[in-house]
C-alpha positions in Angstrom: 52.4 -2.5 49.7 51.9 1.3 48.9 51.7 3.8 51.3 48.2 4.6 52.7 46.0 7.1 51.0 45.7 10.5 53.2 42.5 11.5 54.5 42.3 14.3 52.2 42.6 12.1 48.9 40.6 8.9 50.1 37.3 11.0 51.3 37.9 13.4 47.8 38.3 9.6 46.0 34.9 8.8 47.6 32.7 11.9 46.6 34.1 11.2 42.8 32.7 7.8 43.1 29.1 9.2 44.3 29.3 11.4 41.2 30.1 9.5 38.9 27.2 6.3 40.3 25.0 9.4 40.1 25.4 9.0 35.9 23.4 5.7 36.3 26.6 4.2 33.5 26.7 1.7 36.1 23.7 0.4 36.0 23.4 -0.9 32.1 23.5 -4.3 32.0 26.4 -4.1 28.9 28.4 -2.4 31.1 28.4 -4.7 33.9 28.8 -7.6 31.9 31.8 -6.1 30.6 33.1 -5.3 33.6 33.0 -9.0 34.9 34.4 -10.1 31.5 37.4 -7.5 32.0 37.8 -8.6 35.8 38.0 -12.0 34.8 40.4 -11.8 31.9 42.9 -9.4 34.2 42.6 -12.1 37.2 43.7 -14.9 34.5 46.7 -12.7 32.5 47.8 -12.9 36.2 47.5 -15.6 37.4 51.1 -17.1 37.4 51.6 -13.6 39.3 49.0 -14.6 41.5 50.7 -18.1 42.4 53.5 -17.1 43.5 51.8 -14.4 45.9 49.7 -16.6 47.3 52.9 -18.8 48.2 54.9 -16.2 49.6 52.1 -15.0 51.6 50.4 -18.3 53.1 53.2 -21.2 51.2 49.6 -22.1 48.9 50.6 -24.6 46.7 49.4 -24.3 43.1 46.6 -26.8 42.9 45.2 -25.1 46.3 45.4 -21.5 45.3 43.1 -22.8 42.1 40.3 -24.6 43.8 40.2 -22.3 46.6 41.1 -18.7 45.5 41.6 -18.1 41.4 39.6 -20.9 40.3 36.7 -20.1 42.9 36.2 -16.5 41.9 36.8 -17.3 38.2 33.9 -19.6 38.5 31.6 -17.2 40.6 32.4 -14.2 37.4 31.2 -17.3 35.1 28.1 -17.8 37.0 27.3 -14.1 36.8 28.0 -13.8 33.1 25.7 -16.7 32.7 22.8 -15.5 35.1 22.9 -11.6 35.0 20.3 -10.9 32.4 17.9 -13.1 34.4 18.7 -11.5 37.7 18.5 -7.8 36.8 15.5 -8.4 35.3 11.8 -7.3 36.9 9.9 -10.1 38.9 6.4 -9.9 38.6 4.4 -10.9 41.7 1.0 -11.6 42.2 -1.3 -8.9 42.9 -4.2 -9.5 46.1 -8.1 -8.8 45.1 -8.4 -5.5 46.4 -5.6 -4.1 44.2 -6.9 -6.0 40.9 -6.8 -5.1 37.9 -3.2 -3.9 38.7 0.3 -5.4 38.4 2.6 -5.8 40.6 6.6 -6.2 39.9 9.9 -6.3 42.0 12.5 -4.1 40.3 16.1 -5.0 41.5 18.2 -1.4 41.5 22.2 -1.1 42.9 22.7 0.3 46.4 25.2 2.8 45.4 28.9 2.6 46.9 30.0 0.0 49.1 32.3 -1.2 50.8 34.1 -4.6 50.6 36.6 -5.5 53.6 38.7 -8.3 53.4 40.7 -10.9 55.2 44.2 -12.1 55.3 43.2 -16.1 54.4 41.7 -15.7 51.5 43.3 -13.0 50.3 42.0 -13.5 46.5 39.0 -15.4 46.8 37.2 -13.2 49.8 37.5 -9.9 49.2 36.7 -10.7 45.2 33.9 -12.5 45.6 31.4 -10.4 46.6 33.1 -7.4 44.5 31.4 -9.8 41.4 28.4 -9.6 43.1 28.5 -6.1 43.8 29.5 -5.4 40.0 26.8 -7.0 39.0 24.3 -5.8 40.8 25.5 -2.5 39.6 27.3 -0.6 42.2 30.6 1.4 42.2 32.8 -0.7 45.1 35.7 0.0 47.4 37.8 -2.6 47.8 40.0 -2.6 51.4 41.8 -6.2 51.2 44.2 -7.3 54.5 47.7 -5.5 54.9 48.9 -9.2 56.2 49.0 -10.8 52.8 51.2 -7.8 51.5 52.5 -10.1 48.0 48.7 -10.8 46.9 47.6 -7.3 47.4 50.1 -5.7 45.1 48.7 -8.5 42.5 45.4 -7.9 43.4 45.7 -3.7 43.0 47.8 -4.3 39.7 44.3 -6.4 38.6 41.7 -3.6 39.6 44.3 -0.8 38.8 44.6 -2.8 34.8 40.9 -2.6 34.1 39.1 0.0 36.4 39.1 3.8 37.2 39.4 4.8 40.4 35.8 6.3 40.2 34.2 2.8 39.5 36.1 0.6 41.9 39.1 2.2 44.5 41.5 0.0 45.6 42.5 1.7 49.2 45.6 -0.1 51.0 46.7 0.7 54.8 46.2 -0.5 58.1 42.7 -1.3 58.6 42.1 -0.3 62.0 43.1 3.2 60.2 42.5 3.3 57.2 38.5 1.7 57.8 37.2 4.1 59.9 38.5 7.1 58.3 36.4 6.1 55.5 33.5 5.1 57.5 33.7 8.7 59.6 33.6 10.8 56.8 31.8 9.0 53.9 28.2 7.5 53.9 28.6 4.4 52.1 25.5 2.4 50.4 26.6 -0.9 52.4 29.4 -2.2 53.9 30.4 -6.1 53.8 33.2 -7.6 55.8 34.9 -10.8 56.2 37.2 -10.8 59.4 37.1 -11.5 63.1 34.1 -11.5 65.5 35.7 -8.5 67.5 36.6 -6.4 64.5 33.3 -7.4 63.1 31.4 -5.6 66.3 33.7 -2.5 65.6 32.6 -2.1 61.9 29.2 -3.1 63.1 29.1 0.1 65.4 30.5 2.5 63.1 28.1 1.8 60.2 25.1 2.0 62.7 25.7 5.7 63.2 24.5 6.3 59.6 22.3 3.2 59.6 24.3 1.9 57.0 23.4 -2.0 56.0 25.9 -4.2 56.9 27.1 -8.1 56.0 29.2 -9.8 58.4 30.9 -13.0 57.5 32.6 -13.6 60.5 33.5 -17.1 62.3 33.5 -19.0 65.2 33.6 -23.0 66.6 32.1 -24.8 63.9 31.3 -28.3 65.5 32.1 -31.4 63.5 29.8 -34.3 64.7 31.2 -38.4 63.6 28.0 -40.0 64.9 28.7 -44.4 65.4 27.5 -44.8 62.1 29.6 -43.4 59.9 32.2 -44.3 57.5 34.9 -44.0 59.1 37.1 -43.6 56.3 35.7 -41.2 54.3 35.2 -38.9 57.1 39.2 -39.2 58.2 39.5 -38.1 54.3 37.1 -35.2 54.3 37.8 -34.0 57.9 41.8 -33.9 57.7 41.5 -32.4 54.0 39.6 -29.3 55.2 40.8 -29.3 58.3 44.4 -28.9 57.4 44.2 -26.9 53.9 45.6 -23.5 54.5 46.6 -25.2 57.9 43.8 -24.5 59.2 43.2 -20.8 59.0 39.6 -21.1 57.3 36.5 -19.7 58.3 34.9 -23.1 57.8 37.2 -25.5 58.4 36.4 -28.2 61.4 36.8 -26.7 64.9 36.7 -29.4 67.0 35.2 -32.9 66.9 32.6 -34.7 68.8 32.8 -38.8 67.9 30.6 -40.7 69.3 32.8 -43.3 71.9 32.2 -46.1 70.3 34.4 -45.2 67.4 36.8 -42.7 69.0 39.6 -44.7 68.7 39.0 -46.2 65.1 38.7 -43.0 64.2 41.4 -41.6 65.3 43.7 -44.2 64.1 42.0 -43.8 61.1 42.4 -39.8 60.6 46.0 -40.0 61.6 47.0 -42.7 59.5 45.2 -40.4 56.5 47.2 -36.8 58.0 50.5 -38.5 57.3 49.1 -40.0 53.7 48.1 -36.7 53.0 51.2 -34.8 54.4 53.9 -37.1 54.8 55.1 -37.9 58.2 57.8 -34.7 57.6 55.2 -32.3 56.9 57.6 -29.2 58.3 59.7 -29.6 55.2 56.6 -30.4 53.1 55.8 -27.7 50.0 52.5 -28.9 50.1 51.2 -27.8 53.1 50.2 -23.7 54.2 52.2 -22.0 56.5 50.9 -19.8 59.5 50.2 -16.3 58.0 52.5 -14.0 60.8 54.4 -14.2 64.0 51.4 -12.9 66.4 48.7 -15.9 64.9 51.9 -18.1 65.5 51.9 -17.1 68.8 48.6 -17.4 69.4 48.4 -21.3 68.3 50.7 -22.2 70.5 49.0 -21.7 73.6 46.5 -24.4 72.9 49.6 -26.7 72.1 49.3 -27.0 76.0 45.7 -27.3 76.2 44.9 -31.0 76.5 47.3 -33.7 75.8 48.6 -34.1 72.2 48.3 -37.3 70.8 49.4 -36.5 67.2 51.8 -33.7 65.7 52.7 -31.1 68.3 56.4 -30.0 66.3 56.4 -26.8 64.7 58.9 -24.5 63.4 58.8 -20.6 64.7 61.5 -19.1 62.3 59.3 -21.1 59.0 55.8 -20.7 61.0 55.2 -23.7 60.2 52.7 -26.1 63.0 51.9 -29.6 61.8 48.5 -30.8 61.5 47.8 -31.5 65.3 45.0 -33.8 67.4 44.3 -33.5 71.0 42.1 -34.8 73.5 41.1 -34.4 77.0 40.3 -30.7 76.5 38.7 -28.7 79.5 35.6 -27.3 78.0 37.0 -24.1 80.0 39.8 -23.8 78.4 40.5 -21.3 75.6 40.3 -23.9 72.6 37.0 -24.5 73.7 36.2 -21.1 73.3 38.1 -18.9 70.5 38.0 -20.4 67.2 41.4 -22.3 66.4 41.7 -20.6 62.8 44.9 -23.2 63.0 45.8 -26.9 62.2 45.1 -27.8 65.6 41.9 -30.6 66.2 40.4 -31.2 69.7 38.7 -34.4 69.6 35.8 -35.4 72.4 34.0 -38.5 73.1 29.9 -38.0 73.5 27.2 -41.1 74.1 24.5 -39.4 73.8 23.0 -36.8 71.0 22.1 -34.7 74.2 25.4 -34.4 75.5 27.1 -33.2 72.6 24.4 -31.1 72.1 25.9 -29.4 75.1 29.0 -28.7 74.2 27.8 -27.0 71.0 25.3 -24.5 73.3 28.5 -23.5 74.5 29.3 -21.6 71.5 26.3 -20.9 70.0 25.8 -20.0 66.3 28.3 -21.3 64.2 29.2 -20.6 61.3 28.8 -24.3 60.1 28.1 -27.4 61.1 29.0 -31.0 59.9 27.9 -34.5 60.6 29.0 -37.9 59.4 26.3 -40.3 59.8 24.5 -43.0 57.1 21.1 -42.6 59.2 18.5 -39.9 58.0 17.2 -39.8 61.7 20.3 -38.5 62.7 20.8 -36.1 60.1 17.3 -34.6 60.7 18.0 -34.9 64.4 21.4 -32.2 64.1 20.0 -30.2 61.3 16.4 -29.2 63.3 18.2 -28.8 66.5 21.4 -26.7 66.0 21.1 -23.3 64.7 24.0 -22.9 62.6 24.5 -20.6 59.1 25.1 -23.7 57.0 26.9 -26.9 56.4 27.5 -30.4 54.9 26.0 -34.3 55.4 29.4 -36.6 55.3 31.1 -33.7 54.3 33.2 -30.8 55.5 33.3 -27.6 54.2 32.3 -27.6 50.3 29.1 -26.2 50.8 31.3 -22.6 50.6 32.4 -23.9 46.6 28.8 -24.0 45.6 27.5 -20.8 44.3 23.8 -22.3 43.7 24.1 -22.1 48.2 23.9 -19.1 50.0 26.7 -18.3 52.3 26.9 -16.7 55.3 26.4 -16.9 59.5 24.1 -15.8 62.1 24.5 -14.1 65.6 28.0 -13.7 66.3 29.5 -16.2 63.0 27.6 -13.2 61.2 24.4 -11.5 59.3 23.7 -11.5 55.6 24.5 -13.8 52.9 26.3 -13.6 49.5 27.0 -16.3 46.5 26.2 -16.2 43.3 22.6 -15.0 42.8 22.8 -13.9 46.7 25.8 -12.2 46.3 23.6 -9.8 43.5 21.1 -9.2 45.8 22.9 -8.9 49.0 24.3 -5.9 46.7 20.8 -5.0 45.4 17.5 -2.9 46.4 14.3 -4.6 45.3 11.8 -1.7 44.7 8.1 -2.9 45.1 6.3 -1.4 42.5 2.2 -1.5 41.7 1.0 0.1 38.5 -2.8 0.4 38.3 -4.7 1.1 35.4 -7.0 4.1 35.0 -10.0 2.4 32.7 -11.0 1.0 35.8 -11.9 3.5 39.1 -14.8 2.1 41.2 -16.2 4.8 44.0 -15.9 2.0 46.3 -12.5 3.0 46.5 -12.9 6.9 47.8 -15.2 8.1 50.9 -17.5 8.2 51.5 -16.4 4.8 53.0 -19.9 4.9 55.7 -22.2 1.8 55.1 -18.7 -0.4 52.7 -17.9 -2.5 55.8 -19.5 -5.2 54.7 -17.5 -5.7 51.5 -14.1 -4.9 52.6 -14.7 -7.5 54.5 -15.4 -9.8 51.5 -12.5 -8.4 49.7 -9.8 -8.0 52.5 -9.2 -11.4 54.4 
């Protein structure tokens, strides 16, 4: 990784990028579709490069690193090529009586410069994601990614560095808790968007409110994983331990723990142990398929809730590889830890519930999540969990996927996060809508102007 930029040259950096938005080049829609064309064609003339980043960094295998980080922001660029005409576009709206005969239109504009933080997980997928978005919508973006995916951060600045100058999108490297809030303290960006930790989240959260900057947090949290009695069984092992377990956990949406109903409990989890080991071989520490643990302190941190509960699948790890096999425990405290940080780890807590109401409870404990899933063939069920549990978004009999659908918006609420993003929400989480009336002058009626003495009586015909 390079050496941070000084203050000097970062907040200079900045100023040139608010000139040179102020030329309004940004906001023609031939230029932004050629900058998403050139994004995407850079990202794919390195994309063996970006392989074997993503594998040094998090041991990603090929097929993974597709689906999850090229492929996925490849596909979101494709989805803006296709749409961006339509979304940049003026939406006329209906105009009330009392306004008639004007019109009335929404005209989408860019923010300005913003800010795009993002995490160590996702090194690829998160912090270009909503950079498409905020290219498309027009805006001139700084782009912070994680210092703790060093490999795919040289890829990814050799990708902005190939295509872009430094006054349309600035690629700053550093330690965040440095490098962020030097920016932030002497530079008024248009928005800031960050993908990270609650606590870190709070912190950017603070900074940006003493210029009243607009902010999106995608943060995290427990996401509960509900297995009601009547599910199958098998295909919920299958979704469950594939999401879980991808990137060994260390997903935003992944599974936190699981709530199956006690009828099934031990089906199940002969079931989703049985399909661990079909998925990951029963030596997954020497398996190339599965993700290591990103560094030493997250290590560290997973292995306290090794002694949380009693294991009753996995446990072995490897310090000196950081590697901790896919893992499934019981008997949790609901005060311990686990029960209360998210996981972010291959690690699975499994508890038993009878009743809707009681697992209900153990959700309330961590209110908010990020997502929520629930394995069940009955509709009543379904609408039960859905109406009942506030939660940013989630899957019926599945785990996780709703995040590969662009056609969704993504995103939290209360401490998993505020705002949205994804395809079409990703352009106007990036966007202002301007509300705009234009009235015609052939038609001026004096009941418009004062005096307004004895007109009561039909503004109260025409406004209702």
């Amino acid at each position: 990784m390079g050496q941070p930029v000084s203050d000097i040259s970062v907040i200079d950096e900045l100023h040139l990028m608010k000139n040179y938005y102020q030329t309004n080049v940004t906001k023609n829609y031939a230029f932004r579709k050629e900058q998403l064309n050139q994004l995407k064609s850079s990202i794919l003339n390195h994309e063996e490069e970006l392989y074997e980043c993503l594998y040094a960094d998090l041991k990603k295998n090929k097929e993974e690193s597709w689906v999850t980080e090229i492929g996925f922001v490849v596909a979101e660029i494709n989805a803006g090529l296709k749409n961006l005409y339509k979304w940049m576009k003026p939406k006329k709206t209906s105009t009330n009586l009392i306004n008639l005969p004007s019109k009335s239109f929404v005209l989408p504009e860019p923010l300005g410069v913003v800010l795009i933080i993002g995490p160590w997980n996702y090194p690829l997928q998160l912090l270009f994601t909503p950079l498409v978005g905020a290219i498309a919508a027009g805006n001139c973006v700084v782009l912070k990614p994680s210092e703790f995916a060093p490999a795919t951060s040289s890829v990814m600045k050799k990708i902005i560095a190939e295509v872009f100058s430094k006054e349309y999108i600035l690629y700053v490297e550093g330690e965040g808790a440095d490098v962020i809030p030097r920016m932030m303290n002497n530079f008024i960006f248009d928005h800031v968007f960050y993908t990270g930790s609650t606590a870190t989240g709070k912190i950017i959260y603070k900074m940006a409110a003493e210029n009243l900057v607009p902010v999106t947090l995608e943060l995290g949290g427990k996401s509960p994983c509900i297995v009601e009695s009547d599910a199958n069984i098998s295909v919920a092992a299958k979704r469950i331990a594939m999401t879980k377990f991808s990137n060994a956990g260390q997903m935003c949406v992944a599974p936190d723990y699981l709530l199956v109903h006690s009828k099934i409990k031990e089906r199940f989890i002969e079931t989703l142990t049985s399909t661990i080991e079909k998925f990951f071989t029963k030596d997954v520490l020497n398996n190339n398929e599965y993700a290591k643990i990103i560094n030493e302190k997250q290590f560290g941190r997973l292995l306290k809730y090794l002694g949380q509960g009693k294991i009753i699948y996995g446990g072995k790890y490897n310090k000196e590889k950081l590697f901790i096999e896919p893992t499934v425990i019981e008997n949790v405290s609901m005060n311990d830890d686990i029960m209360h940080e998210e996981i972010f780890g291959p690690i699975l807590p499994v508890i038993s519930f009878n009743s809707d109401e009681e697992a209900k409870k153990v959700i309330e404990q961590n209110p908010n999540p990020l997502a929520l899933y629930v394995y069940t063939s009955s509709k009543q069920k379904e609408k039960y969990w859905l109406t009942n549990i506030a939660f940013g978004g989630g899957c019926i009999n599945n785990s996780s996927w709703h995040l590969t659908n662009h056609y969704l918006p993504f995103g939290g609420r209360g401490f998993s996060g505020s705002g949205k993003y994804h395809g079409k929400y990703s352009f106007e989480t990036f966007s202002h809508f301007k509300a705009i009336m234009k009235t015609p002058t052939w038609f001026d009626p004096a009941l418009r102007y004062p005096p307004l003495k004895g007109k009561l009586k039909i503004f109260k015909q025409i406004i209702r």
